[in-house]
C-alpha positions in Angstrom: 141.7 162.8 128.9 138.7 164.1 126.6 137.6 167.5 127.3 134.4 168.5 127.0 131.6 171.0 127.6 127.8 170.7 127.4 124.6 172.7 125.7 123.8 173.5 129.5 126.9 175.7 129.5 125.0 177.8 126.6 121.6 177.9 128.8 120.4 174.9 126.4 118.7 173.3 129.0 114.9 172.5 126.7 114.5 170.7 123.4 113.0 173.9 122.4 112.9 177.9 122.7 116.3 178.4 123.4 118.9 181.2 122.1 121.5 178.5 120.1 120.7 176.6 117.3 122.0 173.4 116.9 124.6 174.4 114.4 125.9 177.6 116.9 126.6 175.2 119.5 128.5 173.0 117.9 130.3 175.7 116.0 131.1 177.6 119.6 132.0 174.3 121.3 134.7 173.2 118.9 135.9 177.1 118.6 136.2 177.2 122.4 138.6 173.8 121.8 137.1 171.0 123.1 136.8 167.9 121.4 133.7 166.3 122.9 130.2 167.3 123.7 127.2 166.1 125.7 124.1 165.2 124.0 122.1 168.0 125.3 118.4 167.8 126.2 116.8 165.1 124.5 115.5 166.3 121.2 117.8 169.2 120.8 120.3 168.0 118.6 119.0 165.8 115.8 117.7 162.5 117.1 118.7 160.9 113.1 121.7 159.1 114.4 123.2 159.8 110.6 122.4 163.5 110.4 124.0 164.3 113.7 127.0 161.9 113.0 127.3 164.1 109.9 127.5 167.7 112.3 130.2 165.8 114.7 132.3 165.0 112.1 132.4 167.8 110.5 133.5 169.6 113.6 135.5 166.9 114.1 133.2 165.9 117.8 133.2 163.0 119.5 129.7 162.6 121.4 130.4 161.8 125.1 127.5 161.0 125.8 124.3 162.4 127.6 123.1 163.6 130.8 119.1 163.1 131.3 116.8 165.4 133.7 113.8 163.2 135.6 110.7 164.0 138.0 111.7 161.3 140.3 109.6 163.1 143.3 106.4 162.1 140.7 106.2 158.4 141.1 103.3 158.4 138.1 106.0 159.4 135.7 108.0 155.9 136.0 106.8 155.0 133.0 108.1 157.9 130.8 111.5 157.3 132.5 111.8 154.1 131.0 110.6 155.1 127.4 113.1 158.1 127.9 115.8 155.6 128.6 115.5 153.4 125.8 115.2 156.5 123.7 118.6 157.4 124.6 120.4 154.0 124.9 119.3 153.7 121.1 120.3 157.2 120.1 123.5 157.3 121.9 124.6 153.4 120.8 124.0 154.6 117.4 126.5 157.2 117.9 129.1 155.2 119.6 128.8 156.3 123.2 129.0 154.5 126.0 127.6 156.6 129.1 124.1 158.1 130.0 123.6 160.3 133.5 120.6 161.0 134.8 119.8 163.1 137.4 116.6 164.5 139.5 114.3 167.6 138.0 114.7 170.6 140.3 111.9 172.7 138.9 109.1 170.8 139.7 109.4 170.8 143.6 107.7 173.6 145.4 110.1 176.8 146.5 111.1 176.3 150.3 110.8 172.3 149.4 113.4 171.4 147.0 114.7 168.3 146.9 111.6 167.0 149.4 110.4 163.5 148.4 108.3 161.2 149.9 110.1 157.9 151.2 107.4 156.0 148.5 109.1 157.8 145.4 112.7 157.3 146.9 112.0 153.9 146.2 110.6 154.0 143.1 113.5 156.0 141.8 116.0 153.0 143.2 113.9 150.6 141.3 113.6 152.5 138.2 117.2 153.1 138.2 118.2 149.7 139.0 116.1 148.6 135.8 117.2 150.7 133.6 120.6 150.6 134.3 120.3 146.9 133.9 118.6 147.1 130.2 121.3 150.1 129.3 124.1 147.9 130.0 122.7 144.2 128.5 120.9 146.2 125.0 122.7 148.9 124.6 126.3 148.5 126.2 125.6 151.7 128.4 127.2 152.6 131.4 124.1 154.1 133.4 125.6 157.1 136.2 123.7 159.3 138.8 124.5 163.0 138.7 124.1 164.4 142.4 122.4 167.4 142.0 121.8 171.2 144.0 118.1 171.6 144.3 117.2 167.5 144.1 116.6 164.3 146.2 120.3 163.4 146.0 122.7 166.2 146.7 124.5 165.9 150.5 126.8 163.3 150.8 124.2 160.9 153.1 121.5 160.9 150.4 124.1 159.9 147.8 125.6 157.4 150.2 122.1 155.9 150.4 121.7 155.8 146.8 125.0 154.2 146.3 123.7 151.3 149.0 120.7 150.9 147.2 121.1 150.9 143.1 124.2 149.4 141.4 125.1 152.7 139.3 128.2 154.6 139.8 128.1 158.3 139.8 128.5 161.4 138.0 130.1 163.3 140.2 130.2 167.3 140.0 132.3 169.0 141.5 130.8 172.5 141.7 127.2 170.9 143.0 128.9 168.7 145.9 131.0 171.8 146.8 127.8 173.8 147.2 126.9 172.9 150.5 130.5 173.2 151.5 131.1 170.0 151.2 134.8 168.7 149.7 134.8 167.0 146.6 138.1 165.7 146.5 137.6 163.6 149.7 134.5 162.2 148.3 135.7 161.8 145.2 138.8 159.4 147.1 136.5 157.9 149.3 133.9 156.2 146.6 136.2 156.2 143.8 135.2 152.9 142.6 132.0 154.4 142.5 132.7 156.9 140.3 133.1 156.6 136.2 131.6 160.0 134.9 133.4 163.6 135.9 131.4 166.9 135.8 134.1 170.0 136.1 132.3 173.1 137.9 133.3 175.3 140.2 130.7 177.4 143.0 131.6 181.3 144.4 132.3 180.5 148.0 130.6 184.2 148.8 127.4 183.2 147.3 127.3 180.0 148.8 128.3 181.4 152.0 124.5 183.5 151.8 122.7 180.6 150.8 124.0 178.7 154.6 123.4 181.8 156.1 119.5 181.9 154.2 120.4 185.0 153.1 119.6 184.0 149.5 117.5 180.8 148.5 119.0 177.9 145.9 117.6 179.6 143.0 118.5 182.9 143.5 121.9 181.9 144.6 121.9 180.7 140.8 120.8 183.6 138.9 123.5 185.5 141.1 126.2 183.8 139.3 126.6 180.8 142.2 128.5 178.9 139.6 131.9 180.9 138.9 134.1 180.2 136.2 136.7 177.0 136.9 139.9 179.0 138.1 137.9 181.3 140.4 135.9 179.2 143.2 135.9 177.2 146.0 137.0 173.6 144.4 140.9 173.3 143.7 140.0 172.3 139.9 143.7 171.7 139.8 144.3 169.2 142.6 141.1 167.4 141.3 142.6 167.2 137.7 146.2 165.9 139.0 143.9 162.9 141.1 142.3 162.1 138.2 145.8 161.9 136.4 147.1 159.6 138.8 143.9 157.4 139.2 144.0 157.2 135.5 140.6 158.1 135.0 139.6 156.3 131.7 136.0 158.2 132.2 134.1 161.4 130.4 135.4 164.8 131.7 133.2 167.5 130.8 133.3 170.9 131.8 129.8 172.7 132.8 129.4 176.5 132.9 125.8 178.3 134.2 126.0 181.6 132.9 124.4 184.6 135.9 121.5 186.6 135.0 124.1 189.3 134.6 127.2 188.0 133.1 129.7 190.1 131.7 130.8 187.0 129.2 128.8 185.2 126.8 128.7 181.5 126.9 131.4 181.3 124.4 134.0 183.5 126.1 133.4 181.8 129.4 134.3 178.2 127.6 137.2 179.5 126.1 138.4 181.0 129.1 137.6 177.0 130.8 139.2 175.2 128.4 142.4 177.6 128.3 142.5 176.9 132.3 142.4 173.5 132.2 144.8 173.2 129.0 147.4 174.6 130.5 147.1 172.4 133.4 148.1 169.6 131.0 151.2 171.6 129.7 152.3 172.3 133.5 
């Protein structure tokens, strides 16, 4: 399989005003080892198909494709989600890549009321999705997935059941986000498979979660206190996830995600390296 990371995993989360250029990423991500990327936010890397096709090749990259943030909970902002969609079908085709995931905006809900839609905009997001998954796959050849998400509409297993009922697109699942409300990846992961053609690696401190349950701590502080540990040290057995996908074949992106804590002792690039070397010598084993 294709390993690869993300911008996220360098706090590129924004077009604009963040710490990396362009050129740093890509120059970290190949150092760390991997050999693919994700797109980034919209904007952030060069949207001239030839200019960026340029960077990857020189770094010798292969773009994996993209994963997209929406305000689903803002039903006036259906339109936008489609122009954003075409935007990236056209980008992404240019580049050769065959996958887009999309996934629900956590910032914009109220604290004490994430993830709270109203049934109206539930709807609306299964109809948006189910037309733009349609024009992704007849224009563009694009493989349109849902990223379940800590924080959003669609995170515990019944609201991504209920998505699964109601849209035709498969997931991206991630492992560190479904694990987060101690729920067991793995099992999911064998009970929808056919569901599933997009793999996020991630892995969640079972201490931090446990004070997030408890209400300790909310979601977003749970976050800033380093939540999201690197791949060898949580909760998800990254290993016996790997060794499924190994026997299932997976033909699907793999690409591993790392949210850096307010006070990490390990820059972005260390804590890649130290992912990639995990899950490279899982290979070797």
């Amino acid at each position: 399989m294709l390993i690869g990371n993300a911008p996220c995993s360098w706090g590129i989360c924004y077009p604009t005003g963040n710490a990396y250029t362009p050129d740093e990423y890509l120059d970290q991500v190949t150092s760390a080892g991997y050999r693919g990327t994700e797109l980034g936010p919209l904007g952030y890397l060069p949207k001239d198909a030839d200019q960026l096709k340029a960077m990857l090749a020189k770094r010798n990259l292969t773009l994996i494709g993209a994963t997209h943030v929406h305000t689903f909970s803002l039903i006036e902002t259906s339109d936008k989600f489609h122009a954003d969609m075409q935007a990236q079908g056209e980008l992404l085709a240019s580049l050769g890549a065959k996958h887009l995931v999309v996934m629900d905006e956590s910032n914009v809900y109220p604290s004490g009321q994430l993830g709270m839609i109203t049934a109206d905009a539930r709807q609306q997001m299964y109809a948006d999705l189910t037309k733009a998954h349609a024009m992704l796959a007849e224009t563009f050849s694009i493989a349109l997935s849902f990223h379940p998400h800590i924080g959003t509409c669609v995170e515990l297993e019944a609201q991504i059941d209920d998505l699964l009922k109601n849209t035709p697109l498969n997931l991206c699942l991630d492992t560190g986000h479904h694990a987060f409300w101690d729920q067991d990846p793995l099992a999911y992961m064998q009970r929808v498979w056919d569901r599933i053609d997009y793999m996020h690696l991630k892995n969640v401190d079972p201490n931090v979660c446990a004070r997030v349950l408890s209400g300790e701590i909310s979601v977003q502080e749970s976050l800033a206190a380093g939540v999201m540990c690197p791949l060898a040290e949580g909760a998800v057995e990254i290993a016996a996830v790997m060794d499924f996908l190994r026997a299932r074949d997976f033909q699907g992106p793999v690409v591993v995600e790392q949210d850096v804590a307010e006070d990490a002792t390990e820059t972005p690039l260390e804590l890649a390296r130290r992912n990639y070397s995990y899950i490279a010598a899982m290979s070797q084993a």
